[in-house]
C-alpha positions as YAML, in Angstrom:
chain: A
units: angstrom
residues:
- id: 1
  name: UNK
  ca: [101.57, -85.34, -51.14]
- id: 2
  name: UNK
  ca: [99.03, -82.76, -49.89]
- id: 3
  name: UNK
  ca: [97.46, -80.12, -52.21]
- id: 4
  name: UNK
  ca: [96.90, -77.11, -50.47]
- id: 5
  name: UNK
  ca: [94.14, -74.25, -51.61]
- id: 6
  name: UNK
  ca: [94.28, -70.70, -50.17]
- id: 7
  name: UNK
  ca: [91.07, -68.89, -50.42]
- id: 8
  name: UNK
  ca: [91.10, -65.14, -50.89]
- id: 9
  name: UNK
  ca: [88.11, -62.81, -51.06]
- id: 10
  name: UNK
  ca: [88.38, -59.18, -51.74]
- id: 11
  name: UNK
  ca: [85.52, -56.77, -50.92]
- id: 12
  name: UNK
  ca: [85.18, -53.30, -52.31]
- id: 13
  name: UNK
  ca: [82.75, -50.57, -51.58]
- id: 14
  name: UNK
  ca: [82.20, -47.48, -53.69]
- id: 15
  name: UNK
  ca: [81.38, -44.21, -52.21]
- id: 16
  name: UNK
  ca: [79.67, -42.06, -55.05]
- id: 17
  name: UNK
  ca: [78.80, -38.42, -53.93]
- id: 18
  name: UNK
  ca: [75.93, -36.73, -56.17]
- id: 19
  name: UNK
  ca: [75.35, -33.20, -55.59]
- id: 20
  name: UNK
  ca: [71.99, -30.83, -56.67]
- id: 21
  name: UNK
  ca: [70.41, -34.17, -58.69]
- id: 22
  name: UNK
  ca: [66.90, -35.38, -57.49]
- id: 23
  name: UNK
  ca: [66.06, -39.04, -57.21]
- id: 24
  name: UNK
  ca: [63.18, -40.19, -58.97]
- id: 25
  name: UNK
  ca: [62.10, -43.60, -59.94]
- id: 26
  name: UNK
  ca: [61.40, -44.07, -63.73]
- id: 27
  name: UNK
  ca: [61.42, -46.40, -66.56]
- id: 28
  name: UNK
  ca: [65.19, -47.09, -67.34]
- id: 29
  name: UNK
  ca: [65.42, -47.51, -71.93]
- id: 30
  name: UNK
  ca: [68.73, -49.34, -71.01]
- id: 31
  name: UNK
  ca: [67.55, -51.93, -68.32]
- id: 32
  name: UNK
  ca: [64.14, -52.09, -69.24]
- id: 33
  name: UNK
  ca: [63.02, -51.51, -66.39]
- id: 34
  name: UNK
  ca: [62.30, -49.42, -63.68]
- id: 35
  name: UNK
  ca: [64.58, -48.18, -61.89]
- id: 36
  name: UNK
  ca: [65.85, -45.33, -58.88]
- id: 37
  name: UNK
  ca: [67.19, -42.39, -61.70]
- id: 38
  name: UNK
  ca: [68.77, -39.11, -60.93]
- id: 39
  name: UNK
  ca: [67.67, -36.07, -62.11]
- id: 40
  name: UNK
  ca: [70.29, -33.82, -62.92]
- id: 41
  name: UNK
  ca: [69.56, -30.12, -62.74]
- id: 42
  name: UNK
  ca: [71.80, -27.38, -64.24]
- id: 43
  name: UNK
  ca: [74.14, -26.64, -62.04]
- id: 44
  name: UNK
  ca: [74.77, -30.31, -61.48]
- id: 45
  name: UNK
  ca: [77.49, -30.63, -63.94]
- id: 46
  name: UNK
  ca: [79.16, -27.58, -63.00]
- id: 47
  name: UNK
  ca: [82.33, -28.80, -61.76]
- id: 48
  name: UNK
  ca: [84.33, -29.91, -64.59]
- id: 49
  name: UNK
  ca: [86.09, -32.76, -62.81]
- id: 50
  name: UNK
  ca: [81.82, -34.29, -62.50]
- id: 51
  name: UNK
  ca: [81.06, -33.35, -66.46]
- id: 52
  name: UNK
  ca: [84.63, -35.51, -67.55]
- id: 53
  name: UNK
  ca: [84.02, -38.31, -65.41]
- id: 54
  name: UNK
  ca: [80.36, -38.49, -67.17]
- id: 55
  name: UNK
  ca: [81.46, -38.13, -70.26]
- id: 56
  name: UNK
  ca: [84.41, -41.22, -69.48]
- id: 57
  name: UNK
  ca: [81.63, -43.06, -68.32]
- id: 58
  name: UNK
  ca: [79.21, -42.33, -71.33]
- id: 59
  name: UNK
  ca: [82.19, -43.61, -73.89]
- id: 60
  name: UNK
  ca: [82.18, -47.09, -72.22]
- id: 61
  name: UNK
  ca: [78.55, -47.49, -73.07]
- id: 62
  name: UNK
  ca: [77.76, -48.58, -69.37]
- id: 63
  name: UNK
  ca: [75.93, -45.31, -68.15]
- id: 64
  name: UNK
  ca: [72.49, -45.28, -68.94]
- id: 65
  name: UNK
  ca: [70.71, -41.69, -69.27]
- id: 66
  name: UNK
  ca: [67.99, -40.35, -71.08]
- id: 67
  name: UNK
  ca: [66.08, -36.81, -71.84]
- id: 68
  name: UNK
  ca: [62.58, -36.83, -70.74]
- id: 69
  name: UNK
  ca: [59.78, -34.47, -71.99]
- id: 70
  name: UNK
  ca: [60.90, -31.76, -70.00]
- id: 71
  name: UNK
  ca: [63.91, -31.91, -70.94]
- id: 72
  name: UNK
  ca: [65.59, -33.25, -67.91]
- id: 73
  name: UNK
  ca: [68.66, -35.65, -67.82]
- id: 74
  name: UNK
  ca: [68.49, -38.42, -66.18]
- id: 75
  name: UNK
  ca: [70.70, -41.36, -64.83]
- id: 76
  name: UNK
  ca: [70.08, -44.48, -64.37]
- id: 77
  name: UNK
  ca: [71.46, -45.51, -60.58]
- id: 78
  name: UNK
  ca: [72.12, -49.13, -61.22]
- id: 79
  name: UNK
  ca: [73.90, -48.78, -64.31]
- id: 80
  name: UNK
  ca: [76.17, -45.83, -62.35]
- id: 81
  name: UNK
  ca: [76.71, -48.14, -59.69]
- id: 82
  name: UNK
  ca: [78.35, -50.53, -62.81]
- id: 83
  name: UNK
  ca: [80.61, -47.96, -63.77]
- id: 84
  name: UNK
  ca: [84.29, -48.46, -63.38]
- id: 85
  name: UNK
  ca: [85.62, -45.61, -60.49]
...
């Protein structure tokens, strides 16, 4: 008798569209590391559909963002990238 294996690989791509932020590089407290951030600006969270999906994000603890003197929010890319769409 012959054992047969099928081999199936799946490949995904996300398409993430970020409107008014600025990219920056800067030390990530999640990662520990630097990283490529996003700077979000006020009118970046705007649309309420963007603010919801943050906050969703936020809850599972995978987003990393941080205040920085100024004030400014910022996201950590790589740990957005992580985040379940």
């Amino acid at each position: 008798m012959v054992q047969r294996t099928t081999k199936i690989t799946v490949e995904t791509d996300t398409f993430l569209v970020v409107r008014r932020a600025k990219a920056v590089v800067a030390w990530c407290p999640g990662c520990q590391a630097e990283v490529d951030a996003i700077r979000l600006t006020p009118d970046s969270l705007n649309d309420p559909a963007t603010a919801t999906q943050l906050e969703a994000w936020l809850r599972t603890g995978k987003l990393h963002f941080w205040r920085t003197a100024e004030e400014a929010v910022q996201i950590c890319v790589p740990s957005l990238l992580q985040c379940p769409s």
